[in-house]
N, C-alpha and C positions, 0 to 999 in steps of 0.2 A: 504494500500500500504506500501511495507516498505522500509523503510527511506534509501539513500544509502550513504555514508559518500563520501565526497570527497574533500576533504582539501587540495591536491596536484595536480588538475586538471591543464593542460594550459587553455587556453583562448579557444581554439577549441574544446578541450575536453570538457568541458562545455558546449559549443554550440550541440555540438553532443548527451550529456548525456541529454539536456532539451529536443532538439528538435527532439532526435532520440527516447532517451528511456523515457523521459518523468519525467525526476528526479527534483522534486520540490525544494531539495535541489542546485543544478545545477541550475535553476533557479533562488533560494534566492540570493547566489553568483553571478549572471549576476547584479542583482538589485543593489545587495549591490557594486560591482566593479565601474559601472555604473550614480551610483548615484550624482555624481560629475557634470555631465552632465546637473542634475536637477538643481542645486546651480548655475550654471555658465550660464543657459539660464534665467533663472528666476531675475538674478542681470540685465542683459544687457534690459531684458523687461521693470525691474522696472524703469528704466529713465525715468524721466517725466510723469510718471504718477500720479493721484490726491491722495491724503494723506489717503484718505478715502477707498483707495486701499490696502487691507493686503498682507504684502509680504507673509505671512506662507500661505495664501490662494493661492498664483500662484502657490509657491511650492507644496502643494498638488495635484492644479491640475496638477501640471508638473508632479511628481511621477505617476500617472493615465496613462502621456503620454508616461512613459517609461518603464511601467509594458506592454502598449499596444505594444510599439516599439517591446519590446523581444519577444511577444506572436506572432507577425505578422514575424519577419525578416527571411529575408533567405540566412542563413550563406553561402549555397553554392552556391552562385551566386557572390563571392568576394568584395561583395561591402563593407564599409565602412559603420561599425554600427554609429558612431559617427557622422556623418551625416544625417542618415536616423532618428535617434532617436532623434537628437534637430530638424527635421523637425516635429517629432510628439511630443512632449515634447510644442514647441511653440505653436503647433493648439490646443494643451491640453486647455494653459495655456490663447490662446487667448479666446476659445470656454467659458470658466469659466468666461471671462470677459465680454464675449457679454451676457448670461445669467445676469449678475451679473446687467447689462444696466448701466454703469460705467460713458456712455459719455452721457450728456446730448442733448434732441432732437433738442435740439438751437446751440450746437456747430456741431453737424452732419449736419448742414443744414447752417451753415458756411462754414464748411469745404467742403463742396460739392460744393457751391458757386463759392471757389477760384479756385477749381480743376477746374468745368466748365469755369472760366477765363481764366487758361492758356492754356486749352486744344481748347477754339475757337480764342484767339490772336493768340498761335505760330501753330495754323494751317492755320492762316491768313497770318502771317508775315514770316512761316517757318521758324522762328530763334525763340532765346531763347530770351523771352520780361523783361523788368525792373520792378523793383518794380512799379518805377512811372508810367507806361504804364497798370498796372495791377491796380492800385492802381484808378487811371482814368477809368480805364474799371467798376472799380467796385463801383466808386464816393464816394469814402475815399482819407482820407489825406496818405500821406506814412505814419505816426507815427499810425493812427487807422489800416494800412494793417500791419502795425508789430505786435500790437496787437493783432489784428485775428488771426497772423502767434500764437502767444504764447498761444493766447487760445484755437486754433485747434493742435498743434502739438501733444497733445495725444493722438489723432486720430489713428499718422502713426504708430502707433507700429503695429497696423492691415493691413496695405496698401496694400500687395500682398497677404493676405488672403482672401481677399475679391471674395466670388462666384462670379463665371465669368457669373452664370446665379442666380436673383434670386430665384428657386425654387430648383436650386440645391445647392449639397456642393460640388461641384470641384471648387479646384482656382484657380486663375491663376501661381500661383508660382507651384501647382502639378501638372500642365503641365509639367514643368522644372525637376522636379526629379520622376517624375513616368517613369520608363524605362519600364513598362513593355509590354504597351498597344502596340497592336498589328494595331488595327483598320486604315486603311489609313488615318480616315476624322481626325484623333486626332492627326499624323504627320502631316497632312496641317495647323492644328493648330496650332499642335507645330512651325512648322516653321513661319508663321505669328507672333505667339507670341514672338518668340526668336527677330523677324525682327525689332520686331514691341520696344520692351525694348533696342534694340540697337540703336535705331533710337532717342529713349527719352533722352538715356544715352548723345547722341551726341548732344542733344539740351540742356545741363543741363553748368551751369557756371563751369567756372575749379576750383572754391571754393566749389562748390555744387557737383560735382565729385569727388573728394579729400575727400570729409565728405562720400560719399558714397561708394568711398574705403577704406578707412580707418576703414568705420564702418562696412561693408558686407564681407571686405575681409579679412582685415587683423585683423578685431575682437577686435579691438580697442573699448573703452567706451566713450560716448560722452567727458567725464573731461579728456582722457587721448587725446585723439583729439583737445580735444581745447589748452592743453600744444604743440602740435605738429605743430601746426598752428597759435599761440601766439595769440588765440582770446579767448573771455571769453565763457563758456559753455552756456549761454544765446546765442550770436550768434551762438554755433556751430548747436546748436536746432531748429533755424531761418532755417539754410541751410539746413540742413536736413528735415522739414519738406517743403523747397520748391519744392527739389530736389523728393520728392515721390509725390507730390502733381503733379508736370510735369511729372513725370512715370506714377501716375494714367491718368493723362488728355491724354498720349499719348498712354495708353496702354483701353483708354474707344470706340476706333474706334475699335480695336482688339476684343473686347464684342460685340459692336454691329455687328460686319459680323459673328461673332458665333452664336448670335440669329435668324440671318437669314438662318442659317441652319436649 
């Protein structure tokens, strides 16, 4: 094939020379423009994770996920590469970590524990429960449920990747940004599932809300979050892992009417 030079391309032009004419070159340039993207999901993952975790190993699997992002996207449908591609850059960098078996099977069955906690109290109580109420659910002192909170918060860096079935790979988060599906039964989904994360959102503490926009929205790192809320980054980790752990428990009724289809 031969090589086509293009040095002065825009941003579309490129999209059109990889995806139209197939210029490898055009390609190299989306990657290398792009790559930024890989550095900047890859830090926010690394919080809190265990030591024995290499950062250069996410990033490669992240690079995987954005070599796949540009091969898959489709420029002419307007959407917003930077988006679609930290959504595959993250399931890259997750997928690398589940392989990798990162979390040990004593913490995953912790953290499964608290989630079933608060997903049968505040389906009990319909509000958002205490530590101490949780803590009693679970026949720990509050100082051992904080501790659990810091031994399982590595967990949630996966929290909305989690197959919504386990024999498939759909998550529940690609429900949210997969526009394309057509099928009716996957808008009933959808719509259940949108209901069903607003309903969690609304049962979460307005500290444990704040930690979830701050970090989902406005892209904030947990250290610069804890500056913004004048608590130590140790708490801001607490909140946030209670904050997904009540989205999992609320979004685990939303799984099971899906497997009942």
């Amino acid at each position: 094939m031969i090589e086509h030079k293009t040095p002065h391309l825009t941003n579309l032009q490129m999209w059109q020379a990889w995806r139209e004419q197939g210029e490898l070159e055009a390609k190299k340039k989306l990657i290398e423009q792009y790559l930024p993207l890989v550095d900047y999901v890859t830090n926010r993952m690394a919080i809190g994770l265990p030591k024995n975790v290499i950062k250069d190993d996410l990033a490669s699997n992240g690079v995987m996920g954005l070599i796949d992002a540009i091969e898959k996207f489709d420029y002419g449908r307007g959407l917003q590469f930077e988006t679609y591609a930290s959504w595959r850059i993250r399931g890259a960098i997750i997928d690398g970590l589940r392989q990798g078996d990162w979390v040990p099977r004593s913490v995953r069955e912790k953290a499964k524990k608290v989630e079933e906690a608060y997903q049968h109290l505040e389906q009990q109580y319909l509000r958002s429960v205490t530590d101490a109420e949780i803590s009693r659910y679970l026949d720990v002192s509050e100082k051992e449920f904080i501790t659990m909170l810091q031994d399982i918060s590595v967990t949630t860096v996966c929290s909305l990747e989690d197959p919504i079935r386990d024999e498939e790979s759909e998550t529940r988060m690609s429900l949210l940004v997969d526009d394309k599906a057509k099928n009716p039964d996957h808008k009933v989904h959808e719509f259940y599932l949108k209901e069903s994360l607003v309903k969690g959102i609304d049962q979460l503490t307005e500290k444990e809300r704040t930690v979830v926009s701050l970090f989902y929205y406005e892209e904030l790192s947990l250290s610069e979050i804890a500056e913004v809320m004048s608590l130590s980054p140790s708490r801001i980790s607490q909140l946030h892992s209670k904050a997904i752990l009540r989205l999992r428990g609320a979004l685990a009724k939303h799984k099971d009417q899906l497997m009942e289809h």
